[in-house]
VMD Tcl script that builds the backbone (N, CA, C; Angstrom):
set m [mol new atoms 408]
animate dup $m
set s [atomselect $m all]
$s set {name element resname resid chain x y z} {
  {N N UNK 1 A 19.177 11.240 5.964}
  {CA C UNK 1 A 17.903 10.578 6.160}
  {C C UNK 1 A 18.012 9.141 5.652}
  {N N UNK 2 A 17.387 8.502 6.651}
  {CA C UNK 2 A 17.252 7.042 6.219}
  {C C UNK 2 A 16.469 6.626 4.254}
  {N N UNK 3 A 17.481 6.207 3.563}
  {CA C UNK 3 A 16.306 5.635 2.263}
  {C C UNK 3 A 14.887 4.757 2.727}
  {N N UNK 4 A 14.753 4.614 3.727}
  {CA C UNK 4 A 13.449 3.687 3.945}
  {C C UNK 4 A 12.309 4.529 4.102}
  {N N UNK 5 A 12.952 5.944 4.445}
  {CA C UNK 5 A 11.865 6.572 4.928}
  {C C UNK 5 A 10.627 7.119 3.677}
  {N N UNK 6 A 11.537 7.574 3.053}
  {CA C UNK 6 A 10.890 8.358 1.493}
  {C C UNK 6 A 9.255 6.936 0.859}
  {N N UNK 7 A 9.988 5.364 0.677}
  {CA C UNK 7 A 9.129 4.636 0.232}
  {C C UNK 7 A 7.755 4.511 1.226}
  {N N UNK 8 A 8.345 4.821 2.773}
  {CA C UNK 8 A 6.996 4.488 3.973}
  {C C UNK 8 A 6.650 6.049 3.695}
  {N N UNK 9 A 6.623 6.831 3.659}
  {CA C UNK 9 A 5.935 8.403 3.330}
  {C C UNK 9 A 5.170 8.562 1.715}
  {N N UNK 10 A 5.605 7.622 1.339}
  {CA C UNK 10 A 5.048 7.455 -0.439}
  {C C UNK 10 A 3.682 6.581 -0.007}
  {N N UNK 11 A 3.774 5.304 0.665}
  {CA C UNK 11 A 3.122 4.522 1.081}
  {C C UNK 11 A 1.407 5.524 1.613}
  {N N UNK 12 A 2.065 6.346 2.927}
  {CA C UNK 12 A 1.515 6.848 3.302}
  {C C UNK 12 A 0.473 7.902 2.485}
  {N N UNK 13 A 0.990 8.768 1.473}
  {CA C UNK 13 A 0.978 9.647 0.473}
  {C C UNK 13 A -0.531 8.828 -0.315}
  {N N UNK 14 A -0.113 7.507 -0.581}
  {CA C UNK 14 A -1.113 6.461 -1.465}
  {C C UNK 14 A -2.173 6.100 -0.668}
  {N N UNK 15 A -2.395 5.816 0.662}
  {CA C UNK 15 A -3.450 5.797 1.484}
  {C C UNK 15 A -4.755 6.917 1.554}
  {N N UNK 16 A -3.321 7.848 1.616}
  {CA C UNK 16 A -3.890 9.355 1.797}
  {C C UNK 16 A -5.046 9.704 1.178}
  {N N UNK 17 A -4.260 9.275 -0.337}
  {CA C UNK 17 A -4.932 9.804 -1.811}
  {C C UNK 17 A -6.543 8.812 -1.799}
  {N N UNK 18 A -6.275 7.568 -0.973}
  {CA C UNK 18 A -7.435 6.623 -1.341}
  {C C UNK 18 A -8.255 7.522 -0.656}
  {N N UNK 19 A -7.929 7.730 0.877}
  {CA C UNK 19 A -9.159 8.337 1.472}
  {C C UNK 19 A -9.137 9.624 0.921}
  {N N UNK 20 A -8.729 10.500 0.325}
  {CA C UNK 20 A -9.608 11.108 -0.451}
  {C C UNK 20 A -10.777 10.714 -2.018}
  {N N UNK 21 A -10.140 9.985 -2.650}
  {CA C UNK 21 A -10.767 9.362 -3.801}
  {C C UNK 21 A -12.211 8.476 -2.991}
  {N N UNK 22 A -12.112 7.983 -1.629}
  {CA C UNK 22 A -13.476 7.177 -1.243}
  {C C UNK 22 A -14.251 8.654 -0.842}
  {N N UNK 23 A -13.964 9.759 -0.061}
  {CA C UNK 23 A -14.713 10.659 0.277}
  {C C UNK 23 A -15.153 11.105 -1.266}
  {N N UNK 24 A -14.432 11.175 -2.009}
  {CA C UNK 24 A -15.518 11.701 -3.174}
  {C C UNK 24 A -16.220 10.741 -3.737}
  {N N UNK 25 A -15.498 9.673 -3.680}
  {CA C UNK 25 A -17.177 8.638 -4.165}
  {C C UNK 25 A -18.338 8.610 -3.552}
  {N N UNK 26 A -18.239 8.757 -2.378}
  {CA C UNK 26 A -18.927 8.775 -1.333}
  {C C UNK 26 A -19.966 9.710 -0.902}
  {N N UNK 27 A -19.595 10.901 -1.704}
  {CA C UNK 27 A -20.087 11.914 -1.578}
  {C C UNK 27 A -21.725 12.209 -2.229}
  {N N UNK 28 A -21.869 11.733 -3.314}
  {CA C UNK 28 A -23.391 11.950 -3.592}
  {C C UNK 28 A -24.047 10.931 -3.015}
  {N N UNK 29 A -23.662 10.330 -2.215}
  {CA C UNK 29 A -24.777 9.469 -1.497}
  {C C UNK 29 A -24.631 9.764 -0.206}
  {N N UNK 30 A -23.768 10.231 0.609}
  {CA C UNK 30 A -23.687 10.986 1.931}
  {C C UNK 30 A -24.251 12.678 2.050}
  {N N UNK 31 A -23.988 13.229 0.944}
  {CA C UNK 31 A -24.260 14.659 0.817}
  {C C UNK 31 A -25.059 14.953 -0.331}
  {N N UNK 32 A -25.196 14.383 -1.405}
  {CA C UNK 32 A -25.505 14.493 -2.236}
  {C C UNK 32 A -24.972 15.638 -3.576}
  {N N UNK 33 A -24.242 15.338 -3.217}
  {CA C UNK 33 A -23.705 16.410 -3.782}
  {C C UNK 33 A -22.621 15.372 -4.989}
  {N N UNK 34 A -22.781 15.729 -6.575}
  {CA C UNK 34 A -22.313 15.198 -7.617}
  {C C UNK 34 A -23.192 14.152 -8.111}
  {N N UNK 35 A -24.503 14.249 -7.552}
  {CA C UNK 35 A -25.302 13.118 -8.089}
  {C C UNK 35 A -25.592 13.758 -10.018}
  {N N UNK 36 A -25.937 12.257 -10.669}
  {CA C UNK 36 A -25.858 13.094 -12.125}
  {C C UNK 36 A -27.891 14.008 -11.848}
  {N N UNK 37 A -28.447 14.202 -12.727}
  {CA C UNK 37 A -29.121 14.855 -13.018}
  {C C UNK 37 A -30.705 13.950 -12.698}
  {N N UNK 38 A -30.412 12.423 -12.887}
  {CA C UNK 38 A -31.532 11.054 -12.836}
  {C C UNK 38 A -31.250 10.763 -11.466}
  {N N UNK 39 A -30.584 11.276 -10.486}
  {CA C UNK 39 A -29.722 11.182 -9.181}
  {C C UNK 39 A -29.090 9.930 -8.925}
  {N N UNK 40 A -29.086 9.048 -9.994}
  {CA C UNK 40 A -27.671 8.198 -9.775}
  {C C UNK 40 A -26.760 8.985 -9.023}
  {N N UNK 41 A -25.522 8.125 -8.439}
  {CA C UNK 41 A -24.228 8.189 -7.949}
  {C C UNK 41 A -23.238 7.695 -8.797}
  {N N UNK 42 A -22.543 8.732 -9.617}
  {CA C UNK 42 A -21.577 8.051 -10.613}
  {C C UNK 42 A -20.396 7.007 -10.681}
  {N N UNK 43 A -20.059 7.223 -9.010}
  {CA C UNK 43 A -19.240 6.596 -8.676}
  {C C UNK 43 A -19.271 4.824 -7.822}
  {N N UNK 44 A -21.216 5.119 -8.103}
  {CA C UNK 44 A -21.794 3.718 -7.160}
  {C C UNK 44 A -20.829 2.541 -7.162}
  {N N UNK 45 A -20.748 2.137 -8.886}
  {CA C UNK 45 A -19.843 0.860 -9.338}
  {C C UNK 45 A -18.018 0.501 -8.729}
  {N N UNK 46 A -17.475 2.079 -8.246}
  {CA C UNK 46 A -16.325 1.374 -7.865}
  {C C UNK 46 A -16.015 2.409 -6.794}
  {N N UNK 47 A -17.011 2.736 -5.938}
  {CA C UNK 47 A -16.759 3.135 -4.110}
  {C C UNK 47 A -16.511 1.901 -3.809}
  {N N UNK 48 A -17.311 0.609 -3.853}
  {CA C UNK 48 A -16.730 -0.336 -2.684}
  {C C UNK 48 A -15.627 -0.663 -3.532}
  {N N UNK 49 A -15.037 -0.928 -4.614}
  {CA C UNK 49 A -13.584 -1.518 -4.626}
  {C C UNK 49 A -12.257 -0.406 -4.088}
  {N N UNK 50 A -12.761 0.964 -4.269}
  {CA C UNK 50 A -12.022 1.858 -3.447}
  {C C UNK 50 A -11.741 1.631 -1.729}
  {N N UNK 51 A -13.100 1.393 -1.492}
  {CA C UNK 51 A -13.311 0.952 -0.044}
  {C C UNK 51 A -12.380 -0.374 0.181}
  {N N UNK 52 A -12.559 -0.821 -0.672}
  {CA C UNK 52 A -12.111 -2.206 0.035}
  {C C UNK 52 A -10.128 -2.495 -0.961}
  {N N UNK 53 A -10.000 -1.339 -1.458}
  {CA C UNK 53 A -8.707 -1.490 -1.921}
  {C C UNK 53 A -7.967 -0.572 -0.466}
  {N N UNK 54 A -8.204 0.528 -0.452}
  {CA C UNK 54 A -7.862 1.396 1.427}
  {C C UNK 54 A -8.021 0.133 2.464}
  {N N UNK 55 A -9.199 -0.527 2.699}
  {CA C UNK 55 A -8.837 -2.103 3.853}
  {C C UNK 55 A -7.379 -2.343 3.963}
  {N N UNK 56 A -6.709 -2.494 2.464}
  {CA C UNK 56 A -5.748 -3.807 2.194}
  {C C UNK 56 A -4.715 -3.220 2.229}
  {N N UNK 57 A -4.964 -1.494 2.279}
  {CA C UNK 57 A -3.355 -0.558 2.776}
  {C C UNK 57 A -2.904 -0.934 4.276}
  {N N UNK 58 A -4.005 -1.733 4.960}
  {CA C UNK 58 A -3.745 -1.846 6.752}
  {C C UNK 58 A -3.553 -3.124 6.767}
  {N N UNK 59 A -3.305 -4.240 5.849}
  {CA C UNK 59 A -3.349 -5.539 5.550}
  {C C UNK 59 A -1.693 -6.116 5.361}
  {N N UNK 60 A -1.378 -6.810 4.330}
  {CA C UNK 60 A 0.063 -6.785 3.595}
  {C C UNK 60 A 1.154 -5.664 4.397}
  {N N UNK 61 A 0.570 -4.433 4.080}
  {CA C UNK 61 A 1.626 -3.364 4.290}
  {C C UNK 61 A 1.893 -3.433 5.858}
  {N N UNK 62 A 1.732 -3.641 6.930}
  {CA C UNK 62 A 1.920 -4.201 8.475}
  {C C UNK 62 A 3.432 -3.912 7.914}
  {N N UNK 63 A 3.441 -5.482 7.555}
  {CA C UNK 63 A 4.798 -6.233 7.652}
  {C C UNK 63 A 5.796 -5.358 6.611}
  {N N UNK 64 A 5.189 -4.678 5.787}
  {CA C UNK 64 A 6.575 -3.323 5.555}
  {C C UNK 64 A 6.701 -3.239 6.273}
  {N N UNK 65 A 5.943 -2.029 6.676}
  {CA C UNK 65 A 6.142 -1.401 7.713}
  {C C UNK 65 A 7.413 -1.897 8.951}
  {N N UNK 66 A 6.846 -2.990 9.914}
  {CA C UNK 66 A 7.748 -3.790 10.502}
  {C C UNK 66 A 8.877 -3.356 10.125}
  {N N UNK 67 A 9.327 -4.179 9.124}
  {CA C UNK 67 A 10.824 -4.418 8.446}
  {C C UNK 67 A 11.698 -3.247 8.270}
  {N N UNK 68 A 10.744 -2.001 7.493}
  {CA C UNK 68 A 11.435 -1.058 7.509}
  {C C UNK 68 A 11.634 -0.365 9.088}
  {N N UNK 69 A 11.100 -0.271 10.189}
  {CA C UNK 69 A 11.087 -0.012 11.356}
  {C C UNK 69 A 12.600 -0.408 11.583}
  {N N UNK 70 A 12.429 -1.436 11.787}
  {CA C UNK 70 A 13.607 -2.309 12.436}
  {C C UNK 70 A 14.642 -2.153 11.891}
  {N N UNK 71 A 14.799 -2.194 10.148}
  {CA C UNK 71 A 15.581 -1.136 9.460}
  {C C UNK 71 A 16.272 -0.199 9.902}
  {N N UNK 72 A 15.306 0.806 10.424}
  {CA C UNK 72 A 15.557 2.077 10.796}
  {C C UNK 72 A 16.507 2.225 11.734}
  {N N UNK 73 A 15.818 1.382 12.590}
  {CA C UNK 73 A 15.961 1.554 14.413}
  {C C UNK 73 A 17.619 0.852 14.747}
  {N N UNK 74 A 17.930 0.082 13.612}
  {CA C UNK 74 A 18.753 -0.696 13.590}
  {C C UNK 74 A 20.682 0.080 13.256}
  {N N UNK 75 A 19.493 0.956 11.677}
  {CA C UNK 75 A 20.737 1.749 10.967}
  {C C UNK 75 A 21.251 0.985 9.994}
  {N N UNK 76 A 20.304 -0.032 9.298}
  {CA C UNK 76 A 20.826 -0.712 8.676}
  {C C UNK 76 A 20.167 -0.171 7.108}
  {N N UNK 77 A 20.663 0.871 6.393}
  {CA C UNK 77 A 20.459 1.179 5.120}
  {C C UNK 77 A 21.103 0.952 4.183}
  {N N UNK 78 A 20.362 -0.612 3.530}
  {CA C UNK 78 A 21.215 -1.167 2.900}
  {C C UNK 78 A 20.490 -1.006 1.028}
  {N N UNK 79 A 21.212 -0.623 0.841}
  {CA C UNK 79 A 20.544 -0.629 -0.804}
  {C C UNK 79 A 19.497 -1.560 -0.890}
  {N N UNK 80 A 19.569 -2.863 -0.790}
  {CA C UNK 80 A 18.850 -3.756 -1.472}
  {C C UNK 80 A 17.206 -3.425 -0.988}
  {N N UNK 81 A 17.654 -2.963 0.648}
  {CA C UNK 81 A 16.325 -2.998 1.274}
  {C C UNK 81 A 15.477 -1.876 0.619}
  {N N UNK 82 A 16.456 -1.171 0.283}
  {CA C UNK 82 A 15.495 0.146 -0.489}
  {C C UNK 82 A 14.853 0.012 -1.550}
  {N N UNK 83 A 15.564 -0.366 -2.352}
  {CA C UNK 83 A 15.314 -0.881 -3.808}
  {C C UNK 83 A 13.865 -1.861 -3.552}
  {N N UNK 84 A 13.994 -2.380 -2.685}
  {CA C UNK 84 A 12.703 -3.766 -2.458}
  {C C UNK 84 A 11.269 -2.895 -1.633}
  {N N UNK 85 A 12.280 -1.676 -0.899}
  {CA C UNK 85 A 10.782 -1.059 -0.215}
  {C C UNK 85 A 10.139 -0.094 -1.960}
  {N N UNK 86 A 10.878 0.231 -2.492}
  {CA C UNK 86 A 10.314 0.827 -3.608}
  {C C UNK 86 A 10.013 0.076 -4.682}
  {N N UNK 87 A 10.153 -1.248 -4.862}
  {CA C UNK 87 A 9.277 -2.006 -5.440}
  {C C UNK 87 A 7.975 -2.423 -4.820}
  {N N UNK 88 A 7.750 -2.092 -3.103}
  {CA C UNK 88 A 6.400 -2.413 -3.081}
  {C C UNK 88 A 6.020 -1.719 -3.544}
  {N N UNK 89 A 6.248 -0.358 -3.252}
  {CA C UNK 89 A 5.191 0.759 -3.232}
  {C C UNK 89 A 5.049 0.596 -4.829}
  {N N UNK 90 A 5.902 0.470 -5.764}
  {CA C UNK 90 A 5.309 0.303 -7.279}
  {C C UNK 90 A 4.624 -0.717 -7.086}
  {N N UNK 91 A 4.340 -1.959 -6.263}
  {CA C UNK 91 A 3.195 -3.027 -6.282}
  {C C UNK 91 A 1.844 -2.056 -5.663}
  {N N UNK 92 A 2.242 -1.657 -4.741}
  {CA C UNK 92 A 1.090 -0.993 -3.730}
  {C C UNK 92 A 0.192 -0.029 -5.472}
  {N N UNK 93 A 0.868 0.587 -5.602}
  {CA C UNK 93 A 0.392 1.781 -6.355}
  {C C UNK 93 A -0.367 0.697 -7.684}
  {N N UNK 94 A 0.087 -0.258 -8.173}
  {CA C UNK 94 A -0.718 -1.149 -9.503}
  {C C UNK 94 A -1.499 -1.722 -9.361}
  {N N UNK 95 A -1.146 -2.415 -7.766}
  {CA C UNK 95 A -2.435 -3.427 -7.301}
  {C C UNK 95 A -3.794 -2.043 -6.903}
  {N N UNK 96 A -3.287 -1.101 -6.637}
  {CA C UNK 96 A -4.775 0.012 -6.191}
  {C C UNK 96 A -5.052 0.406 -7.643}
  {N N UNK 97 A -4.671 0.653 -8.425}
  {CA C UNK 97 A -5.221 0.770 -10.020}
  {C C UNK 97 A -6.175 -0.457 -10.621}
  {N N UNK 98 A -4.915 -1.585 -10.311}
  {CA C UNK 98 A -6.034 -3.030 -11.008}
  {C C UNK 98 A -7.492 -2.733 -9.962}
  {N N UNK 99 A -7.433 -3.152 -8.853}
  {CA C UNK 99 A -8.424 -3.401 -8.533}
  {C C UNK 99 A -9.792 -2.396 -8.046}
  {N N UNK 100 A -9.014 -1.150 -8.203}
  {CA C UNK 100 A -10.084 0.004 -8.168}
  {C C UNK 100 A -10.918 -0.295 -10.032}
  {N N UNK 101 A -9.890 0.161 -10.908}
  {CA C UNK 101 A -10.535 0.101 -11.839}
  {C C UNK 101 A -10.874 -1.095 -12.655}
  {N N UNK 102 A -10.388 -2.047 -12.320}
  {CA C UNK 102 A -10.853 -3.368 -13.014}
  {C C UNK 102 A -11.480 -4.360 -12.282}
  {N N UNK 103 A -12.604 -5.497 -12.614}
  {CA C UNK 103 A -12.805 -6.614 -11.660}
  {C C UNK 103 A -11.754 -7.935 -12.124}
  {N N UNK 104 A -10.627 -7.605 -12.568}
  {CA C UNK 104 A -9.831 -8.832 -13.001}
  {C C UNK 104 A -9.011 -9.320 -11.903}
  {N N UNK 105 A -9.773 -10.447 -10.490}
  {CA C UNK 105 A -9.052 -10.916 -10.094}
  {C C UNK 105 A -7.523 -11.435 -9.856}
  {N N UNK 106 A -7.791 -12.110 -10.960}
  {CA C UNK 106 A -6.373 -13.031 -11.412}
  {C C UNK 106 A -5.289 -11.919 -11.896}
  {N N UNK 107 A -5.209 -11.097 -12.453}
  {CA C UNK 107 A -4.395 -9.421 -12.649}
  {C C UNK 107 A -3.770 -9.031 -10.989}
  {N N UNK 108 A -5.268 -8.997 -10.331}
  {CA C UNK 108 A -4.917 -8.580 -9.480}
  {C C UNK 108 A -4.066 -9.275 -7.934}
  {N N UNK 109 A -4.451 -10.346 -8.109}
  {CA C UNK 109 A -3.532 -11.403 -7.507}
  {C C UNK 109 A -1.952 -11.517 -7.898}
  {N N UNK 110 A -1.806 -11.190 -9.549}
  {CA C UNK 110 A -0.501 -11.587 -10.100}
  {C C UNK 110 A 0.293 -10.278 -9.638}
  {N N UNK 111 A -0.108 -9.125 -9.464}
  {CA C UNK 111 A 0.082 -7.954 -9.239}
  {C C UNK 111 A 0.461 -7.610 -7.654}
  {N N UNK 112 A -0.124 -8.254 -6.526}
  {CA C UNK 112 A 0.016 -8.509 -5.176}
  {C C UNK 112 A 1.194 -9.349 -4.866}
  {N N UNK 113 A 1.496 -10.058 -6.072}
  {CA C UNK 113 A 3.079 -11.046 -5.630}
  {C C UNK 113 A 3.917 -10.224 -6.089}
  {N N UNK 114 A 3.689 -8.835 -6.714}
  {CA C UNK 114 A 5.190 -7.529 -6.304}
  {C C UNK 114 A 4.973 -7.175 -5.225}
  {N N UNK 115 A 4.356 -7.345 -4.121}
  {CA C UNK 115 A 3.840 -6.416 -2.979}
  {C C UNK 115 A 4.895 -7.649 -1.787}
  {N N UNK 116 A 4.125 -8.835 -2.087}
  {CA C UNK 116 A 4.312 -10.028 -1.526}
  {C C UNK 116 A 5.473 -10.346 -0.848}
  {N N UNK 117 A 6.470 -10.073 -2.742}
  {CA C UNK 117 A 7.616 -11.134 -2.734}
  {C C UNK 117 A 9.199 -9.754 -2.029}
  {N N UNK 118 A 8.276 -8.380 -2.256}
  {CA C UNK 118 A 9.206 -7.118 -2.024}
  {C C UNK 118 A 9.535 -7.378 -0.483}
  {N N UNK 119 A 8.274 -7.774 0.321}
  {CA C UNK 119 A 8.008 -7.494 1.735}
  {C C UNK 119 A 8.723 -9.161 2.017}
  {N N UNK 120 A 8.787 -9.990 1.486}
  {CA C UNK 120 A 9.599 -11.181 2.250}
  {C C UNK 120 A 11.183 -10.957 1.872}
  {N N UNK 121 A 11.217 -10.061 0.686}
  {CA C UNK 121 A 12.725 -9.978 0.525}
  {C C UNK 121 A 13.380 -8.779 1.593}
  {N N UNK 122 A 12.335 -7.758 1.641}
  {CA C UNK 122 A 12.503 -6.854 3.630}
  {C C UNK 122 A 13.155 -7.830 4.866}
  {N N UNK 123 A 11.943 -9.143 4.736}
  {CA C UNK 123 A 12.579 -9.063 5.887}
  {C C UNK 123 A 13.854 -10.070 5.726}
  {N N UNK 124 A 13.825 -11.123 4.644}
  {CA C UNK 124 A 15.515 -11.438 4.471}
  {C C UNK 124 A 16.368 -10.790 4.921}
  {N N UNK 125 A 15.999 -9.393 4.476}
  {CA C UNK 125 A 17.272 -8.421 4.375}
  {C C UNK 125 A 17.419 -8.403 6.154}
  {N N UNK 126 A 16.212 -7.973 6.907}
  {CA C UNK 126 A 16.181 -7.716 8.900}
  {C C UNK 126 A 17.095 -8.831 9.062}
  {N N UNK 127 A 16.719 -9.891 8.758}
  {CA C UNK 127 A 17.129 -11.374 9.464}
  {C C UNK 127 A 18.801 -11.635 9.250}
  {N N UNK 128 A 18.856 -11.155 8.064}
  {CA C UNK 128 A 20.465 -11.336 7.772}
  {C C UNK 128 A 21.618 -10.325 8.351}
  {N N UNK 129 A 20.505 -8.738 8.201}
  {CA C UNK 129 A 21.180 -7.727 9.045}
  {C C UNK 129 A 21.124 -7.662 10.428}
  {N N UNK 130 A 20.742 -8.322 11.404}
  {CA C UNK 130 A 20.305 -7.506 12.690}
  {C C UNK 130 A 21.446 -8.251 12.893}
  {N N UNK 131 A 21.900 -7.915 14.332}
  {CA C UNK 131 A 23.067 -8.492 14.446}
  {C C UNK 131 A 22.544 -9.614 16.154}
  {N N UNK 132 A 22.723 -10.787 16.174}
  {CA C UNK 132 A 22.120 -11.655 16.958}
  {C C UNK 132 A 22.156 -11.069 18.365}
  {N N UNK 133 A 21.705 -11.073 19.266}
  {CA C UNK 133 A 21.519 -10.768 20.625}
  {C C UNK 133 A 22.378 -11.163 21.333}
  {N N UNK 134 A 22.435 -10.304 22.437}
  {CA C UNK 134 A 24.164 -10.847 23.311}
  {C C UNK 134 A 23.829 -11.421 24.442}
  {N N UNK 135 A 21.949 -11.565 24.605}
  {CA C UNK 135 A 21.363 -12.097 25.971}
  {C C UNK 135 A 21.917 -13.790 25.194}
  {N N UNK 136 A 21.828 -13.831 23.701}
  {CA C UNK 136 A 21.187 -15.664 23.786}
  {C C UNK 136 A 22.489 -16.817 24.315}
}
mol reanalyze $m
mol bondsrecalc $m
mol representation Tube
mol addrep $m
């Protein structure tokens, strides 16, 4: 099995988990069900940063995606690329912690340049591996 595959199935795995974590926030105000006792929603304060941390799994991550594709399709399993797809996903997985549970912007920005700098060193790796076209 390709090493690229395990970090895009982890990826996937972390999406997964969001849309479950938004269905339960979500839940005492769609169903009502987990409201506290005053019928607050316990989870009011950080459904939308859940919500809007799941957005940003269909955002940045594209261009994994991409890279590792082409990766794939290519046969080019090269350590480095692995090593760099599993440093996003350790970005993916800190940046959804900072910004679910904290409002610290600037954390969370500094935290997105492991996501950033993993996915431009991907595609270094495509650009240097593919092997040039025999049309050009």
């Amino acid at each position: 099995m390709n090493p690229l595959i395990l970090p895009m199935a982890a990826h996937i795995a972390l999406t997964s988990f969001l849309y479950v974590l938004l269905t339960i926030a979500r839940a005492p105000k769609v169903w009502g069900i987990g409201k506290k006792p005053d019928g607050i929603n316990p989870w009011a304060v950080v459904e939308p940063r859940i919500s809007a941390n799941l957005s940003n799994q269909f955002e940045w991550p594209v261009f994994f995606y991409a890279a590792c594709i082409l990766l794939i399709q290519n046969q080019s399993a090269l350590a480095a690329a692995a090593w760099l797809a599993w440093i996003f996903i350790f970005g993916r997985v800190v940046h959804s912690c900072v910004q679910i549970l904290t409002t610290n912007v600037r954390l969370r920005g500094l935290v997105f340049t492991i996501n950033f700098l993993a996915t431009l060193g991907l595609w270094i790796v495509v650009i240097f591996t593919l092997e040039p076209s025999a049309t050009a």
